[in-house]
ZAMARGU-4260 file (C-alpha; in steps of 0.2 Angstrom, whole numbers, plus 5000, padded with zeros to 4 digits):
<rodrens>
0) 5120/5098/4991 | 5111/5115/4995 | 5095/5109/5006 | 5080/5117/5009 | 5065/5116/5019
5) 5047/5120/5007 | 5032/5126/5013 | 5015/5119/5005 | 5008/5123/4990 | 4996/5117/4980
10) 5000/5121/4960 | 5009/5106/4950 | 5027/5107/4941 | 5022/5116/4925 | 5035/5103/4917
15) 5021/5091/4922 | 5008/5103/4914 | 5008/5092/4898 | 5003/5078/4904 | 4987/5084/4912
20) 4977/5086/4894 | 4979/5072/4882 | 4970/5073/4868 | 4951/5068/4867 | 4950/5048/4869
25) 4969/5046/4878 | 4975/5043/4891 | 4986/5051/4901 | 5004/5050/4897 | 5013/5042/4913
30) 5021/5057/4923 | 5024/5049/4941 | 5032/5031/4946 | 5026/5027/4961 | 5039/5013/4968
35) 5033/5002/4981 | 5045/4989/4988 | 5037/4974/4996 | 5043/4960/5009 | 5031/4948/5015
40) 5015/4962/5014 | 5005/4951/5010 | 4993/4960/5026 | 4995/4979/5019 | 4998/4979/5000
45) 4981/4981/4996 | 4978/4995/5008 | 4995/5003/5003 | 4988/5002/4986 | 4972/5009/4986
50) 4979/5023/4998 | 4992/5028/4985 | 4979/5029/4973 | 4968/5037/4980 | 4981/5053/4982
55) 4984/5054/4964 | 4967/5052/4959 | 4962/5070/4959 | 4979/5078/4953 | 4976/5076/4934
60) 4992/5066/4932 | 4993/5049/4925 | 5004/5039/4935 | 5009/5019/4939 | 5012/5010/4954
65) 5026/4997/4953 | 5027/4986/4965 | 5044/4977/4970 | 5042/4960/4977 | 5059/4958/4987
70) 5059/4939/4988 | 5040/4938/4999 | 5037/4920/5006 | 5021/4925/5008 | 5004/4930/4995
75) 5013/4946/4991 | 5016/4945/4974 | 4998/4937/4970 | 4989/4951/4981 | 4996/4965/4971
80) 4995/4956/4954 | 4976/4954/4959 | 4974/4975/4958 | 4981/4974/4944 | 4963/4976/4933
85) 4956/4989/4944 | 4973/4999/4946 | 4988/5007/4937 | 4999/4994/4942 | 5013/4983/4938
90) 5022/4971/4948 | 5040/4963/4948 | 5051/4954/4959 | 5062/4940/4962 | 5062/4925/4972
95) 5078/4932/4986 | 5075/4943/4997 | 5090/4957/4996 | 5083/4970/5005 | 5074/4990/5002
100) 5089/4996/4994 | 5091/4981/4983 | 5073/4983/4977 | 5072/5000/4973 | 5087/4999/4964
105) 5079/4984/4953 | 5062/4993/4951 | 5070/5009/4945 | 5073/5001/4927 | 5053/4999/4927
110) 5050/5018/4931 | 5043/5027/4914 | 5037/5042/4923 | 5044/5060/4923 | 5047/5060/4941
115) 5051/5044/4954 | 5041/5041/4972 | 5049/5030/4985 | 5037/5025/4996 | 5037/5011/5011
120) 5023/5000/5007 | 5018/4996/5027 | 5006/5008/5029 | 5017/5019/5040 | 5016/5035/5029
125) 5003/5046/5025 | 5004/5049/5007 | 4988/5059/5007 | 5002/5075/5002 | 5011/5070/4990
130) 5007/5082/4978 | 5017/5094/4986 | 5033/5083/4984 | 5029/5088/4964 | 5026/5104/4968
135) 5042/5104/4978 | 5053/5097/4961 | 5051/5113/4950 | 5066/5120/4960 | 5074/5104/4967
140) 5082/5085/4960 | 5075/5079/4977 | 5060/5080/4989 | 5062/5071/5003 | 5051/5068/5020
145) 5060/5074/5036 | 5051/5067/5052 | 5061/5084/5058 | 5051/5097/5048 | 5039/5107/5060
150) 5026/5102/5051 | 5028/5086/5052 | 5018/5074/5062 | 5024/5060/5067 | 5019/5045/5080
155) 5035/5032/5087 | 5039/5024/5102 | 5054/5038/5110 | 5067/5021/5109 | 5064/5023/5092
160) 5066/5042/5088 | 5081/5041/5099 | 5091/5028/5087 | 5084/5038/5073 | 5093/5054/5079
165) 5108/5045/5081 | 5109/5039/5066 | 5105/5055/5056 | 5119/5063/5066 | 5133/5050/5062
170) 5127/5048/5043 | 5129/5069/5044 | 5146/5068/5052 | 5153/5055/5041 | 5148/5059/5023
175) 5145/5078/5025 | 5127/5077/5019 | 5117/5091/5027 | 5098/5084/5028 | 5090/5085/5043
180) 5082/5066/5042 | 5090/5053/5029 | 5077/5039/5034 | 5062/5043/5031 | 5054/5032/5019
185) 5046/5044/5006 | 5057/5051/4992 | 5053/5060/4976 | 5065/5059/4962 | 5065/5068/4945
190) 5069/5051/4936 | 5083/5059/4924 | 5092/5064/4943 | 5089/5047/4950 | 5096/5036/4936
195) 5112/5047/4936 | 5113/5042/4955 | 5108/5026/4955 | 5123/5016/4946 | 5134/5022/4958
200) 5121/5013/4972 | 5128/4999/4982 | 5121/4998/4999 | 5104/4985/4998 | 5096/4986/5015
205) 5093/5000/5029 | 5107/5012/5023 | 5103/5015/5006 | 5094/5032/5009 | 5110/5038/5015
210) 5122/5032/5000 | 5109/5040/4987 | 5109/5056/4999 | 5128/5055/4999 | 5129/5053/4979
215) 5117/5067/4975 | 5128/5080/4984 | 5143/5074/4976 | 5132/5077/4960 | 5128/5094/4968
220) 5109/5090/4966 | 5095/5101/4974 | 5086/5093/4990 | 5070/5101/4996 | 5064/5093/5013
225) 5046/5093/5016 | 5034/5089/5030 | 5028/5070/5031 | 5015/5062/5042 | 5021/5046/5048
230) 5018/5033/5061 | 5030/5020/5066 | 5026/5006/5078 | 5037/4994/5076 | 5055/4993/5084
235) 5073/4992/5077 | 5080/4974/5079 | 5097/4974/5086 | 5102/4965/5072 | 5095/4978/5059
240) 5103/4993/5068 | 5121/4984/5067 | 5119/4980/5049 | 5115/5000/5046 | 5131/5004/5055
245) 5141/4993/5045 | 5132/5000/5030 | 5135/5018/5032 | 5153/5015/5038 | 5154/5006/5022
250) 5148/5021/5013 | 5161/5033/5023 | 5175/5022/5019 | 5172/5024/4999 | 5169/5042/5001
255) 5183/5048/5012 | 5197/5035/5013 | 5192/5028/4995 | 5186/5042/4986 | 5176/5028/4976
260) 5159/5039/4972 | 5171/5055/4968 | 5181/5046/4954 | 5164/5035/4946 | 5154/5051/4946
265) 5152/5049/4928 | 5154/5033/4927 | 5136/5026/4921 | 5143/5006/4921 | 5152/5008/4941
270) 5151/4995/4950 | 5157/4994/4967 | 5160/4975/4975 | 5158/4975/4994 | 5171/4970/5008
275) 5157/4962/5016 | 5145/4952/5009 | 5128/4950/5017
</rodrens>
């Protein structure tokens, strides 16, 4: 999976071009999806929302926001659902809560736009520059944020960052992927690229970046990485980091020992059943 680092621009994909000018008295067509999954945000949706929006709105590209509720026992569902007359957004969900992975996966059926955002909904990420992950997808099938950019800027408590370059280095070693940050939490897809990927998708929680990472290189798809300003406060829960362990072992064991993404590559209807259900 050749990856490379972008510089900025400012231009948009001229694939995308079409969708700037409808005719007199249309709208415009939907290009971007933006994919929000939300647990318990009841605090932040509105502001993640409004923040989203107002980075597209001068771009000339029409675009929705889906919202994933991922089983909130809090207002979630109703706070997004209350946008929904003032903004370009649809909301989903179910009442289980199965995790980031799970809810992407589930919200991806509802993205009609030519290209696919996966964006944390807690506020952590700037997405002030996200036409430039656009911009970014004229030459790649992924554009994904790398708190290791040198552009980047990015705020987290040195614990934090530690795990996080841990992480990174095992996912590296044990699926062969070459990006320089698998985590971050914003992501640009082509859509056509990421429904290839995503029946192939097991992994619901912490892990998931990795296993779509590890299935686009196997698919010999284009990653560009690009800078991202993030800050993260909170901290890993001992709990969260061993489920992500026991997640990307899970994903080396079907790619090295298993060979399980290798022989479904084409295989729109795989569906892989986990040792370990949890």
């Amino acid at each position: 999976m050749p990856s490379q680092t972008l510089s900025q621009e400012t231009a948009v994909t001229p694939s995308l071009a079409a969708c700037v000018a409808p005719a007199a008295g249309q709208a415009l067509k939907v290009a971007v999806s933006i994919l929000l999954p939300a647990f318990n945000e009841e605090a932040n949706i509105k502001r993640s929302l409004e923040a989203v929006t107002h980075a597209l709105s001068g771009i000339g590209l029409g675009y929705e926001i889906v919202v994933i509720d991922d089983g909130s026992r809090d207002g979630t569902r109703l706070k997004a659902a209350e946008e929904m007359e003032k903004l370009p957004v649809k909301v989903v969900g179910y009442g289980v809560n199965k995790g980031k992975g799970g809810a992407l996966k589930y919200g991806t059926k509802f993205a009609s736009g030519e290209i696919t955002v996966f964006l944390d909904c807690d506020g952590e990420i700037d997405p002030t520059d996200l036409a430039e992950y656009f911009v970014a997808l004229r030459d790649a099938d992924l554009a994904i944020g790398s708190k290791r950019h040198p552009n980047s800027r990015v705020e987290a408590p040195l614990e934090r960052k530690f795990l996080s370059a841990c992480f990174n280095y095992l996912a590296r070693i044990l699926t062969g992927i070459s990006c320089s940050d698998t985590q971050s939490g914003l992501k640009a897809f082509r859509t056509s690229s990421l429904k290839r990927i995503m029946p192939l998708v097991s992994v619901k929680k912490y892990a998931f970046d990795v296993e779509i990472l590890t299935v686009a290189s196997l698919m010999k798809m284009r990653v560009a990485e690009l800078p991202v300003t993030i800050q993260l406060s909170a901290r890993f829960r001992a709990h969260s980091v061993l489920r992500m362990l026991v997640d990307l072992l899970g994903i080396a064991y079907r790619f090295r020992i298993k060979r399980w993404y290798q022989r479904n590559l084409h295989n729109g209807s795989a569906e892989y059943s986990p040792v370990l259900r949890w």
